[in-house]
C-alpha positions in Angstrom: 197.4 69.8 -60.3 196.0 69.5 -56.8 198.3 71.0 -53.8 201.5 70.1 -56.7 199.9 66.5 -56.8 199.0 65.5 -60.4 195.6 64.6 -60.6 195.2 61.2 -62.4 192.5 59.1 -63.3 192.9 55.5 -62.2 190.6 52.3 -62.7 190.7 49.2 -60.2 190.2 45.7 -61.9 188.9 42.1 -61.2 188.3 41.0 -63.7 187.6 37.0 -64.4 186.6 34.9 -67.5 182.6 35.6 -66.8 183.2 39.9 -65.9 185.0 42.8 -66.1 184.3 44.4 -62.1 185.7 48.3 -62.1 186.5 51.4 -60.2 187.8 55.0 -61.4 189.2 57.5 -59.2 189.4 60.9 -60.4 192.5 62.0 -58.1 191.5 60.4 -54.7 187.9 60.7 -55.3 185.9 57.2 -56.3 183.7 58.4 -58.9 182.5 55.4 -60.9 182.2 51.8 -60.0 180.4 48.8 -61.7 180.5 45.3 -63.4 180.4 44.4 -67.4 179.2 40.7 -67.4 180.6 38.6 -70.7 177.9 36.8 -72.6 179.0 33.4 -73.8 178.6 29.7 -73.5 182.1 28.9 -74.2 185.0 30.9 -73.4 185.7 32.4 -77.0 182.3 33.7 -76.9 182.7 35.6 -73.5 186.2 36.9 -75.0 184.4 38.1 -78.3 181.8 39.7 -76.0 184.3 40.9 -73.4 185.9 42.7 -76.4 183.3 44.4 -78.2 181.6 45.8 -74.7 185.0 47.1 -73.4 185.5 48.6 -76.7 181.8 50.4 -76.7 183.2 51.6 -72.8 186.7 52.5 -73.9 186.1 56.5 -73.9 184.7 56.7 -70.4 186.9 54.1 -69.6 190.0 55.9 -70.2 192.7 56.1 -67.1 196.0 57.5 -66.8 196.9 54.1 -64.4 195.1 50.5 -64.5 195.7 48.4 -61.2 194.4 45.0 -61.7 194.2 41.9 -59.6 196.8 39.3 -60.3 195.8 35.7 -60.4 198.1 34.2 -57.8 196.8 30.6 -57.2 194.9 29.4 -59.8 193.9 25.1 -59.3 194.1 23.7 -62.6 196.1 24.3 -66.2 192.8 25.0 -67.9 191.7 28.1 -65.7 195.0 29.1 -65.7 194.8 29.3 -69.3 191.3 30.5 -69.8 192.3 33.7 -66.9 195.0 34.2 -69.2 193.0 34.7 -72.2 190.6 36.9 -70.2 193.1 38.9 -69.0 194.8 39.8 -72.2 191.8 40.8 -73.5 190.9 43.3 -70.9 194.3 44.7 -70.2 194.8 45.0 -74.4 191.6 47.3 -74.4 191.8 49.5 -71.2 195.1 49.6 -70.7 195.9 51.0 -74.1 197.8 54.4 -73.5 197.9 53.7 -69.4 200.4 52.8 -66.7 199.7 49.4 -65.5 200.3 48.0 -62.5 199.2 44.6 -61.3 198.9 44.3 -57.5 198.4 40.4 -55.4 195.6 40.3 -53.4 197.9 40.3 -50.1 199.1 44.0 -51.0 195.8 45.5 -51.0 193.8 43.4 -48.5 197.0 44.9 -46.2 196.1 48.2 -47.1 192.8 48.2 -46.4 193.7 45.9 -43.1 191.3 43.2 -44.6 193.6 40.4 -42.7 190.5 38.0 -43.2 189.5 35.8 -40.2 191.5 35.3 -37.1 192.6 31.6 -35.7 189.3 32.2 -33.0 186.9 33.1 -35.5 188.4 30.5 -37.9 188.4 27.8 -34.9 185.2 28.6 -34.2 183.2 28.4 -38.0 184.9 24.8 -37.5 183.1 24.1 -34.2 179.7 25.5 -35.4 180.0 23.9 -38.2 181.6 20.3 -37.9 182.1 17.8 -40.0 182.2 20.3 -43.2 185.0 19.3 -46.1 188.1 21.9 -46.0 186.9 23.4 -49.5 183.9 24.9 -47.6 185.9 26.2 -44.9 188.2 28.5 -47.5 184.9 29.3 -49.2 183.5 30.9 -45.7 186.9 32.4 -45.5 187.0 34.1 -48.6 183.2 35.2 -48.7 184.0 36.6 -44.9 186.7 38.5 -45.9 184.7 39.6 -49.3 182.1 41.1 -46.9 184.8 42.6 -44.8 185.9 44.2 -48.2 182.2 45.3 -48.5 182.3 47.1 -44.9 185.4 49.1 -45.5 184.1 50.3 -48.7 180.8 51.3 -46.7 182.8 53.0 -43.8 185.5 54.9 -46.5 183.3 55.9 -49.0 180.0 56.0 -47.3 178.6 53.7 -50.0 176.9 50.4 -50.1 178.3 48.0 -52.6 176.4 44.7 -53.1 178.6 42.6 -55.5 182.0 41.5 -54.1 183.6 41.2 -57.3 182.9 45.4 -57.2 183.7 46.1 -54.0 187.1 44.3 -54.6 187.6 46.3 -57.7 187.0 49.2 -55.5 190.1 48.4 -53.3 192.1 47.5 -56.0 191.7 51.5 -57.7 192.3 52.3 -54.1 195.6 50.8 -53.7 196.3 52.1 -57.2 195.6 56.0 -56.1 197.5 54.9 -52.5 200.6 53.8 -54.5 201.0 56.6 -57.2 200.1 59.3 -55.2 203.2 58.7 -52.9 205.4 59.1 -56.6 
């Protein structure tokens, strides 16, 4: 117990169907952070690798809370599906014996006031770059506000994290210590 707080360890996830991107707070401290990539040329493979690697991390990757990412908008059946699969597979494995929590993308990019691009700056990618297909609009969108993920990290933490998929695992745990801390 820290000042009557229970300290609990708590892991951020995003994961996907090619990796498993993680954080782990011990209390309010970020103390481990990195990215298992699945090996695979079809799904089933990744899963069968997803599940043996996660298994050969389960001790250090043992958390009293798991926050992961939900999928909120997902284009097609098939993804929707695979992400399922993928998802099942982590959450069975590190959430064994853990609270789990899953949190939308909205909720944490509010808490760390990630709100993305405003109209000007969106208005103006347009003008700089005419003529472009909506698709790669939203693509500089989301890698903008990835990077403005990546600068929050840098400026809470004091730590430099180079994959997004990372740094948003990152803010996930974050939101996770936010939210149960408060209980």
């Amino acid at each position: 117990m820290l000042g009557g707080l229970l300290r609990r360890r708590v892991m951020g996830i995003d994961g996907s169907t090619q990796a498993f991107a993680y954080s782990i707070y011990d209390g309010k401290q970020l103390v481990e952070w990195g990215i298992v990539e699945f090996s695979g040329a079809t799904l089933a493979e990744r899963l069968v690798d997803a599940r043996r690697k996660l298994l050969a991390l389960q001790h250090k990757l043992r958390v009293d809370i798991v926050v992961m990412e939900a999928a909120v908008y997902v284009q097609n059946k098939k993804s929707v599906i695979a992400l399922a699969k993928s998802y099942g597979t982590i959450e069975s494995i590190v959430a064994e014996g853990a609270e789990f929590i899953e949190v939308t993308p909205t909720t944490w990019y509010k808490l760390i006031k990630n709100n993305g691009l405003s109209k000007a700056e969106k208005d103006q990618l347009r003008k700089d770059f005419p003529g472009k297909s909506q698709a790669w609009y939203k693509q500089q969108e989301r890698e903008a506000r990835k990077r403005m993920t990546q600068d929050w990290i840098k400026n809470t933490f004091g730590v430099t994290v180079v994959q997004p998929d990372v740094a948003d695992a990152i803010a996930i745990g974050y939101y996770g210590v936010e939210k149960t801390s408060r209980k």
